[in-house]
C-alpha positions in Angstrom: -12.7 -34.2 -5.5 -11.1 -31.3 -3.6 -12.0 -27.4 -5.4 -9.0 -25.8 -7.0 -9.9 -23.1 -4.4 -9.7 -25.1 -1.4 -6.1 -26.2 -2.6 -4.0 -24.1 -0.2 -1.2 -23.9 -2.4 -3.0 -22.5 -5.4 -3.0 -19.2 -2.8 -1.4 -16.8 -4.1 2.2 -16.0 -1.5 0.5 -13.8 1.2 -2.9 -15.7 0.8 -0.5 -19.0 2.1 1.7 -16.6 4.6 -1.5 -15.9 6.4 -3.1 -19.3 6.7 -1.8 -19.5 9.9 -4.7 -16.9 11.2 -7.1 -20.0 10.6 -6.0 -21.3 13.8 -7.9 -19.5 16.6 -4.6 -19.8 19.0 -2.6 -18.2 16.6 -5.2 -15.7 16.7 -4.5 -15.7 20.6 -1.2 -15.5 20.5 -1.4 -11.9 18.1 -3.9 -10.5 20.4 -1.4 -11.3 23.3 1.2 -9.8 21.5 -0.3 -6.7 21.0 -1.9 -6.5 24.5 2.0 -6.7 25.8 3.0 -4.3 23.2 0.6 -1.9 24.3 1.6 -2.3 27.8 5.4 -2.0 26.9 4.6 1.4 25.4 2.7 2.2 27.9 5.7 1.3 30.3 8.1 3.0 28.5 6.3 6.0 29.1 7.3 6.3 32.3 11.2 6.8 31.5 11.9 9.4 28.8 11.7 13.2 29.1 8.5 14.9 27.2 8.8 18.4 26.3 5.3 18.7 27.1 2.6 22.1 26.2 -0.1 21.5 28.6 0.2 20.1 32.3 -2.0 17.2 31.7 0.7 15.8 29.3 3.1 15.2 31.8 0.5 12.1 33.2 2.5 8.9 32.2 0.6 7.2 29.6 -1.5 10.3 29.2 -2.6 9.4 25.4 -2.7 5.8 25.9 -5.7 6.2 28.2 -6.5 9.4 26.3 -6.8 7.6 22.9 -8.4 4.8 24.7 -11.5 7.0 26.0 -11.7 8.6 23.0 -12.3 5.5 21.3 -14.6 4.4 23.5 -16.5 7.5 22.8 -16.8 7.4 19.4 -18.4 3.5 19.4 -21.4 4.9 22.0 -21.9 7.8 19.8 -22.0 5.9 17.1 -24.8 3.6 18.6 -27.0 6.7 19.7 -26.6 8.4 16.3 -27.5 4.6 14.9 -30.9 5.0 16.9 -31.4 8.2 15.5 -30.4 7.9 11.5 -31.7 4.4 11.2 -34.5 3.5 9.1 -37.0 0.9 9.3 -36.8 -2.3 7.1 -39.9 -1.1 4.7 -38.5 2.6 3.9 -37.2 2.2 0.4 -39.4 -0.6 -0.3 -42.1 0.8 -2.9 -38.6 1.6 -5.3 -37.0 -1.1 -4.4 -35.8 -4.0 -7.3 -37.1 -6.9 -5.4 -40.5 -5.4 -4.9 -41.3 -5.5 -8.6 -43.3 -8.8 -9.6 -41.5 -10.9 -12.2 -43.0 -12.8 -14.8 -43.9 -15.9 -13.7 -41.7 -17.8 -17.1 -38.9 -15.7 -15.8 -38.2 -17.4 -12.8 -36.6 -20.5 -13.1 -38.5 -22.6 -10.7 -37.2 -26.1 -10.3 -39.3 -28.9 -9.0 -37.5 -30.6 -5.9 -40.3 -34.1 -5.7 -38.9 -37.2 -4.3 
Protein backbone atom coordinates (compact mmCIF):
# COMPACT_ATOMS: atom_id res chain seq x y z
CA UNK A 1 0.00 0.00 0.00
CA UNK A 2 1.10 3.47 -1.34
CA UNK A 3 2.53 6.13 1.84
CA UNK A 4 0.13 9.00 2.37
CA UNK A 5 3.40 10.97 1.52
CA UNK A 6 4.00 9.54 -1.79
CA UNK A 7 0.27 10.43 -2.64
CA UNK A 8 0.98 13.45 -4.94
CA UNK A 9 -2.15 15.05 -4.22
CA UNK A 10 -1.93 15.14 -0.49
CA UNK A 11 0.93 18.06 -1.58
CA UNK A 12 0.08 20.88 -0.35
CA UNK A 13 -0.80 23.58 -3.84
CA UNK A 14 2.94 24.69 -4.67
CA UNK A 15 4.30 21.18 -3.54
CA UNK A 16 1.87 19.84 -6.74
CA UNK A 17 2.63 23.13 -8.94
CA UNK A 18 6.25 22.12 -8.80
CA UNK A 19 6.12 18.40 -9.57
CA UNK A 20 6.84 19.07 -12.82
CA UNK A 21 10.74 19.74 -11.87
CA UNK A 22 10.76 15.82 -11.30
CA UNK A 23 11.23 15.49 -14.88
CA UNK A 24 14.87 16.08 -15.84
CA UNK A 25 13.63 17.71 -19.35
CA UNK A 26 11.57 20.08 -17.73
CA UNK A 27 14.59 20.82 -15.78
CA UNK A 28 16.18 21.30 -19.39
CA UNK A 29 13.82 23.25 -20.66
CA UNK A 30 14.20 26.06 -17.40
CA UNK A 31 17.87 26.07 -17.77
CA UNK A 32 17.35 26.84 -21.55
CA UNK A 33 15.14 29.42 -20.65
CA UNK A 34 17.24 31.20 -18.66
CA UNK A 35 20.39 30.70 -20.72
CA UNK A 36 18.16 32.66 -23.63
CA UNK A 37 17.06 35.09 -21.06
CA UNK A 38 20.48 35.86 -20.16
CA UNK A 39 21.43 36.24 -23.64
CA UNK A 40 18.35 38.55 -24.51
CA UNK A 41 19.64 40.90 -21.76
CA UNK A 42 22.64 40.65 -22.73
CA UNK A 43 21.44 41.66 -26.40
CA UNK A 44 19.41 44.25 -25.35
CA UNK A 45 22.30 45.88 -24.07
CA UNK A 46 23.46 46.79 -27.15
CA UNK A 47 20.47 49.29 -27.90
CA UNK A 48 19.61 51.74 -25.17
CA UNK A 49 21.54 54.79 -24.02
CA UNK A 50 23.51 54.39 -20.48
CA UNK A 51 24.38 57.49 -18.76
CA UNK A 52 27.47 55.90 -17.78
CA UNK A 53 30.39 57.21 -14.77
CA UNK A 54 33.37 55.45 -15.77
CA UNK A 55 34.50 54.59 -19.46
CA UNK A 56 34.59 50.94 -18.93
CA UNK A 57 30.75 51.08 -18.60
CA UNK A 58 30.04 51.96 -21.93
CA UNK A 59 31.32 48.04 -22.98
CA UNK A 60 28.01 46.43 -24.04
CA UNK A 61 27.28 43.85 -21.63
CA UNK A 62 29.93 45.25 -19.37
CA UNK A 63 28.21 43.76 -15.99
CA UNK A 64 27.05 40.61 -17.59
CA UNK A 65 30.67 39.49 -18.04
CA UNK A 66 31.54 41.72 -15.09
CA UNK A 67 29.17 39.79 -12.65
CA UNK A 68 30.05 36.67 -14.43
CA UNK A 69 33.98 36.96 -13.46
CA UNK A 70 33.15 37.96 -10.27
CA UNK A 71 31.33 35.04 -9.59
CA UNK A 72 33.71 32.88 -10.83
CA UNK A 73 36.08 34.49 -8.40
CA UNK A 74 34.35 34.03 -5.44
CA UNK A 75 33.88 29.93 -6.09
CA UNK A 76 37.99 29.66 -6.47
CA UNK A 77 38.48 31.69 -3.46
CA UNK A 78 36.21 29.89 -1.82
CA UNK A 79 38.13 26.51 -2.57
CA UNK A 80 41.57 28.00 -1.50
CA UNK A 81 40.19 29.49 1.76
CA UNK A 82 38.46 25.71 2.03
CA UNK A 83 42.17 24.28 1.93
CA UNK A 84 43.13 26.70 4.38
CA UNK A 85 40.16 26.68 7.21
CA UNK A 86 39.43 23.03 6.86
CA UNK A 87 39.83 20.71 9.56
CA UNK A 88 40.75 17.21 9.62
CA UNK A 89 37.94 14.50 10.30
CA UNK A 90 39.38 13.68 14.06
CA UNK A 91 39.61 17.51 15.35
CA UNK A 92 36.53 17.72 17.60
CA UNK A 93 36.61 14.09 18.22
CA UNK A 94 37.72 13.74 22.05
CA UNK A 95 34.22 16.16 22.78
CA UNK A 96 32.39 14.78 20.42
CA UNK A 97 28.72 12.85 21.45
CA UNK A 98 29.41 9.85 19.46
CA UNK A 99 32.86 9.28 21.01
CA UNK A 100 31.35 8.63 24.39
CA UNK A 101 30.81 4.71 25.07
CA UNK A 102 27.23 3.73 25.74
CA UNK A 103 26.12 1.19 27.95
CA UNK A 104 25.98 -1.85 26.37
CA UNK A 105 21.76 -2.37 27.65
CA UNK A 106 21.35 0.95 26.09
CA UNK A 107 21.67 0.01 22.67
CA UNK A 108 19.06 -1.74 21.15
CA UNK A 109 20.84 -4.42 19.31
CA UNK A 110 18.62 -6.61 17.26
CA UNK A 111 19.64 -10.00 16.14
CA UNK A 112 19.31 -10.32 12.23
CA UNK A 113 19.85 -14.73 12.14
CA UNK A 114 18.30 -16.56 9.27
Amino acid sequence: MANHKDDPQSYPALGRWLMFVDNPRNVDRICYALYGLCAFLVALDFFYYKKVYTAVEKIPGFYAIYGFVMCALLVICAKAMRKVLMRDETYYAPYDVESEEFPEHDLDRESHDV
